[in-house]
C-alpha positions in Angstrom: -20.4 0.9 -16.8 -17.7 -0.6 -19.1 -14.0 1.1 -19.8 -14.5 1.9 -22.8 -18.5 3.5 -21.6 -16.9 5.3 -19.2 -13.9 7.0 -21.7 -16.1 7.6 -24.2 -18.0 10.1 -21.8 -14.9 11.9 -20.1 -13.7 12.2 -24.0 -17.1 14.3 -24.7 -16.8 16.5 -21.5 -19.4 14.2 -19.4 -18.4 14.0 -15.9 -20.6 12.6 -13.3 -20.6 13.9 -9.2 -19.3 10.1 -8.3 -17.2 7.3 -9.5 -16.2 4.6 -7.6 -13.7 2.5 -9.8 -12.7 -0.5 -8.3 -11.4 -4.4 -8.9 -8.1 -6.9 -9.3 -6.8 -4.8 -12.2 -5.3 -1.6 -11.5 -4.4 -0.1 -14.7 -8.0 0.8 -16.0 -9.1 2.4 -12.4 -5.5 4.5 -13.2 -6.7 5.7 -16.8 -9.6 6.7 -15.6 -8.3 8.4 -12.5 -5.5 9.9 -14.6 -7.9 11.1 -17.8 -9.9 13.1 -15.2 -7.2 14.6 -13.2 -6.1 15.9 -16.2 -9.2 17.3 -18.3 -11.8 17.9 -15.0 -10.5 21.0 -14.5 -8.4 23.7 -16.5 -4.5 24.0 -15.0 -5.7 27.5 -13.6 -8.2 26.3 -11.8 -6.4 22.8 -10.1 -4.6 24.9 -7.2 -8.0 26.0 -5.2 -10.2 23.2 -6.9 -8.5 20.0 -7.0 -7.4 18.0 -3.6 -5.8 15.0 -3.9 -6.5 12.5 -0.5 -5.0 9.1 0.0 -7.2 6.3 2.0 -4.2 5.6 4.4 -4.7 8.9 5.2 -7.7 10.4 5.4 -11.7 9.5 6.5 -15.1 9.4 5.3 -15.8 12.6 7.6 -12.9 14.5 5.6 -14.1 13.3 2.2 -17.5 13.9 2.9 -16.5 17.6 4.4 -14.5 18.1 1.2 -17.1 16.9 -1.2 -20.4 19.7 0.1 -17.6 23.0 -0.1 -18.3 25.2 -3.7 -15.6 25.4 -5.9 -13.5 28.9 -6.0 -14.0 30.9 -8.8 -14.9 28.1 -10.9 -17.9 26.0 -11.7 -16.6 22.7 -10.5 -14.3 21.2 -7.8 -12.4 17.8 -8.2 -12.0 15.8 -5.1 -9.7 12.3 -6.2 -9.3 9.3 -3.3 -6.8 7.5 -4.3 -5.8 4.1 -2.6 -9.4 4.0 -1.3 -9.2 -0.1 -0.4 -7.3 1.5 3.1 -9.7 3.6 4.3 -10.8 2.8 7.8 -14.7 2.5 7.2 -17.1 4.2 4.1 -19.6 5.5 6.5 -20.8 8.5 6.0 -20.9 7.9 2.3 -24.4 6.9 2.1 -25.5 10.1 3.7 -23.6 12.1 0.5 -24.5 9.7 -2.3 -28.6 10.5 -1.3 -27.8 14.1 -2.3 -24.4 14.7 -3.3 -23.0 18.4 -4.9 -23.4 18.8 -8.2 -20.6 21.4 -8.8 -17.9 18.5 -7.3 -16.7 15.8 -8.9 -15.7 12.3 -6.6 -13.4 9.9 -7.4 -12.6 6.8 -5.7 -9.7 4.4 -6.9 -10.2 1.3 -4.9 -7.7 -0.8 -6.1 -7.0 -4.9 -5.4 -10.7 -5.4 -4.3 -14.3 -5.1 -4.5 -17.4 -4.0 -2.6 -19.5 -6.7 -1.3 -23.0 -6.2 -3.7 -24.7 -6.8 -0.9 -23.8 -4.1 1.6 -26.3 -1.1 1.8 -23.8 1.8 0.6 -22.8 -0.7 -2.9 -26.3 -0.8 -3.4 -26.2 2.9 -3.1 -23.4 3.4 -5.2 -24.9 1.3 -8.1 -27.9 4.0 -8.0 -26.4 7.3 -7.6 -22.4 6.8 -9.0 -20.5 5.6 -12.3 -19.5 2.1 -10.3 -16.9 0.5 -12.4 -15.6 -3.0 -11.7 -12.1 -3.8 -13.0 -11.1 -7.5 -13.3 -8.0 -9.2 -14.5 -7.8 -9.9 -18.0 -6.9 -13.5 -18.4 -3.5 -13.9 -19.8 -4.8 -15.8 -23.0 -6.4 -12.2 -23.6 -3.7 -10.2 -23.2 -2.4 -10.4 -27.0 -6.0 -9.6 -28.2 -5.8 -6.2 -25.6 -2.2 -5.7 -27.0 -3.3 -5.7 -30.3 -6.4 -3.1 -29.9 -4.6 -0.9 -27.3 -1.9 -0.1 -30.2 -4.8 -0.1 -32.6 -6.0 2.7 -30.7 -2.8 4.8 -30.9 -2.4 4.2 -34.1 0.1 1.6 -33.9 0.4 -2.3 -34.8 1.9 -4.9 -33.7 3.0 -8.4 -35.2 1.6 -11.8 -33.5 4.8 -13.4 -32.1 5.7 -10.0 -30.7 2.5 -9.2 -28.4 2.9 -13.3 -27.2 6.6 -12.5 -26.5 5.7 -9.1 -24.2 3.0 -11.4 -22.5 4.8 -15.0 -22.1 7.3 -12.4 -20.4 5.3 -9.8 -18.7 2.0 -12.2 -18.4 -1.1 -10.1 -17.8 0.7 -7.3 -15.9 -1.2 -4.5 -18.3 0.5 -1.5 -16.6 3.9 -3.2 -17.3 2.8 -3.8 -20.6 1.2 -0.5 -21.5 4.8 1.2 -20.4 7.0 -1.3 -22.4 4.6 -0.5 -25.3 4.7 3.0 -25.2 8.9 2.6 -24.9 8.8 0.9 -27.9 6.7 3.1 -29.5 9.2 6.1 -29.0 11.9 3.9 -30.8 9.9 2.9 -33.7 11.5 3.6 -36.9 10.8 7.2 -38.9 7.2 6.0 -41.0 6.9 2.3 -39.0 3.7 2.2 -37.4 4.7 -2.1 -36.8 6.2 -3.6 -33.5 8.1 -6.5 -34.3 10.2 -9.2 -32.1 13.1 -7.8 -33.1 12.3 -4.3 -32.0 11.3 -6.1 -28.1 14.7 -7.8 -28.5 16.7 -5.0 -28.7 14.9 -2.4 -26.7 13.7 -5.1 -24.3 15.8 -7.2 -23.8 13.3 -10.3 -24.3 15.1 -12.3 -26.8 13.2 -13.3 -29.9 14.9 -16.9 -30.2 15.1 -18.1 -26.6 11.7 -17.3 -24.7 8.9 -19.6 -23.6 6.7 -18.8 -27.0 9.7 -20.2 -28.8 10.1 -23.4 -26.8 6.6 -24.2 -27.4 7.0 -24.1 -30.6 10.3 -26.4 -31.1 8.2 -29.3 -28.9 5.2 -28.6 -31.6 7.7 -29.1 -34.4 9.0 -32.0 -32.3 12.8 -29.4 -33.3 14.7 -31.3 -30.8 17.8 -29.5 -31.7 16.5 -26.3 -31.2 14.3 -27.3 -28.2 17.3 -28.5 -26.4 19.3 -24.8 -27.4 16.4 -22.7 -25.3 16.2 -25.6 -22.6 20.2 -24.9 -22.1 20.2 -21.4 -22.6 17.2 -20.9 -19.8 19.8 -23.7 -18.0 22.3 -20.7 -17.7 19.9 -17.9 -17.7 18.0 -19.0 -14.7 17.2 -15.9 -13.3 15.5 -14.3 -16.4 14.2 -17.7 -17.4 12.7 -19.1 -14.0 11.2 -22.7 -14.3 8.2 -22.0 -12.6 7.5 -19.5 -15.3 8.4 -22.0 -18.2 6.0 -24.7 -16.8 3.2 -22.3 -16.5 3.5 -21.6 -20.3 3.9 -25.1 -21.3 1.0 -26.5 -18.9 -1.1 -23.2 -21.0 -0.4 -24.5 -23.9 -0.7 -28.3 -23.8 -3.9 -27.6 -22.4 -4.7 -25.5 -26.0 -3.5 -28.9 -27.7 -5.8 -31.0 -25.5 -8.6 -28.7 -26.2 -7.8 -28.5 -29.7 -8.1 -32.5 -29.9 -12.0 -31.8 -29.0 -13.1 -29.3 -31.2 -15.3 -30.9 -33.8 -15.2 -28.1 -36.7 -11.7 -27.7 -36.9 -12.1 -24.6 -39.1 -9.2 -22.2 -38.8 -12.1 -19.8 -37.9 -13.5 -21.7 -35.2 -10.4 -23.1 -33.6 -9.0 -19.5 -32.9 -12.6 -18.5 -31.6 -12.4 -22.1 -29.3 -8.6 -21.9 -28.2 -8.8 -17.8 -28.1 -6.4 -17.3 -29.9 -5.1 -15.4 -33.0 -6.2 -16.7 -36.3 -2.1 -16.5 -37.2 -1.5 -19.1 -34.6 -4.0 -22.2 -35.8 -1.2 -23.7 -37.7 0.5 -24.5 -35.2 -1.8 -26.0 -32.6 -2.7 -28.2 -35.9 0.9 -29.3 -36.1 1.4 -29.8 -32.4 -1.7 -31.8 -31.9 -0.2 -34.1 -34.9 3.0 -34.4 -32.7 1.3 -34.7 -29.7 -1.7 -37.2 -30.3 -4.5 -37.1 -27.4 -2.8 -39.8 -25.2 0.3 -38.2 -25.8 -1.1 -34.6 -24.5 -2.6 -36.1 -21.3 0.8 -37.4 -20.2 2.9 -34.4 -20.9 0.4 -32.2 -18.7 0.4 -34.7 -16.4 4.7 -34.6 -16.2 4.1 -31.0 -16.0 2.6 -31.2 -12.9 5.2 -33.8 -11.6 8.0 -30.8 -12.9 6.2 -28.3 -10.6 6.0 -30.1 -7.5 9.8 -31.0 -8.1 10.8 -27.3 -8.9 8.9 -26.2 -5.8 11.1 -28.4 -3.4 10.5 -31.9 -4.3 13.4 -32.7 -5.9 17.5 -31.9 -5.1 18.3 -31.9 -8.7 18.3 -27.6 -10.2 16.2 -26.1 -12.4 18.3 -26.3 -15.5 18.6 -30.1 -15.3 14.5 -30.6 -14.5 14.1 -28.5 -17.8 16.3 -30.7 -19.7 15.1 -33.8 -18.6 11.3 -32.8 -19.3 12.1 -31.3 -22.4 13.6 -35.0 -23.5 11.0 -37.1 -22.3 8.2 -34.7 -23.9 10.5 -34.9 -26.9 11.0 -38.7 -26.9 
């Protein structure tokens, strides 16, 4: 089942006797976790009817055990597994999935990882449980995700400032989610609108000197400016680390090299291509006029020569590499 599947039915009062929620992304197996630890049960009832177990800590047997009890006093017991990745082994499972107790409610949060598809007791899983697989959201998604989480609050947020939280916080959702609701609780009386300048000063991310800014300088072929955020990340190094700023360039000179393919250059079609916001087309059309197709196959290619250096291969610091790659992509 999807997120948004499974939500939808906790929201309505649908619970199921098993859910194993599992993948690389932790944050959706925690709102889901968190959702029904909260609304399963009423607060009266969590003392006799709600046990927490961690996987460290616990076994299949004790699970299991836990699972086939009747709830107190009440017409349904929560059982929640969280960190399940550590337990030792899932035997034992099997035998509770074939009939498991209608009156409990299972939770497993199996975070980092996945079941192997294959194995006898995921099979099982995918018949009897809610299974839901987590995965990362790749970073060029993130701004979309920003955009409708907020959306879901209630809330909006400019462009620039959902590229600024993820050129600094990249795909890290449960990072982001907390930073958003921060900046929420500091919006102004009657703003419902995030803007850079609310990330800059409740942040600390500036809105003038970040990776999303750089880009654009080199688009603009702003050499003045462009050298400004090169020297300012120079003597910022620890907020600013290279490795971070050649990760964003290498993403997007390799949206200007795709860019250069794309037939229909519609604004339409070119966001839908580059996934991207529509806001944003502009500006991979002026950078792919600064930065021909030759011209966008060498700068990735320096790119790569920058990393290698930055990871060892070169004596010289961080702050000169930058400057010297920002002048020859410049000139």
């Amino acid at each position: 089942m999807t997120f948004d599947a499974i939500m939808t039915a906790l929201k309505a009062g649908t619970y199921k006797p098993v859910y194993f929620l599992m993948g690389e992304e932790p944050y959706f197996i925690d709102v889901i976790t968190d959702y029904i630890v909260n609304h399963a049960l009423p607060e009266s009832e969590r003392a006799f009817n709600q046990l927490v177990l961690y996987g460290r800590d616990t076994d299949m047997g004790t699970i299991v055990g836990s699972s086939r009890k009747f709830p107190m006093m009440a017409s349904r017991q929560l059982i929640v597994v969280k960190e399940a990745q550590h337990l030792r082994s899932l035997e034992g499972l099997e035998s509770y999935l074939s009939e498991p107790l209608q009156s409990t409610i299972l939770v497993f949060a199996y975070k980092y990882k996945k079941l192997d598809k294959r194995i006898k007791v995921a099979k099982l899983l995918a018949e009897k449980a809610v299974v839901f697989d987590s995965e990362k959201i790749r970073e060029d998604k993130v701004p979309a995700w920003i955009t409708s989480h907020l959306g879901s609050l209630g809330y909006q947020i400019e462009p620039k400032a959902a590229s600024l939280l993820v050129d600094f916080l990249g795909n890290d959702l449960g990072r982001i989610a907390g930073e958003l609701n921060k900046l929420i609780l500091v919006l102004p009386d009657g703003s419902k609108m995030i803007t850079p300048a609310l990330i800059e000063k409740n942040i600390g991310i500036s809105k003038d000197f970040n990776n999303f800014e750089l880009n654009k300088a080199l688009a603009s072929k702003d050499v003045v400016k462009a050298n400004r955020i090169a020297n300012y990340f120079a003597g910022n190094q620890k907020k600013n680390p290279l490795v971070l700023t050649l990760s964003s360039l290498f993403y997007y000179f390799t949206k200007i090299l795709l860019f250069h393919g794309i037939s229909d250059k519609s604004r339409e079609n070119v966001a839908r291509e580059l996934g991207i916001n529509p806001y944003f087309v502009n500006e991979y059309q002026q950078a792919a006029k600064t930065f021909p197709l030759a011209k966008t196959k060498q700068v990735i290619s320096w790119l790569r020569q920058y990393d290698l250096k930055a990871k060892g291969a070169s004596a010289a610091s961080e702050g000169d590499l930058l400057r010297e790659l920002v002048y020859r992509i410049l000139h």
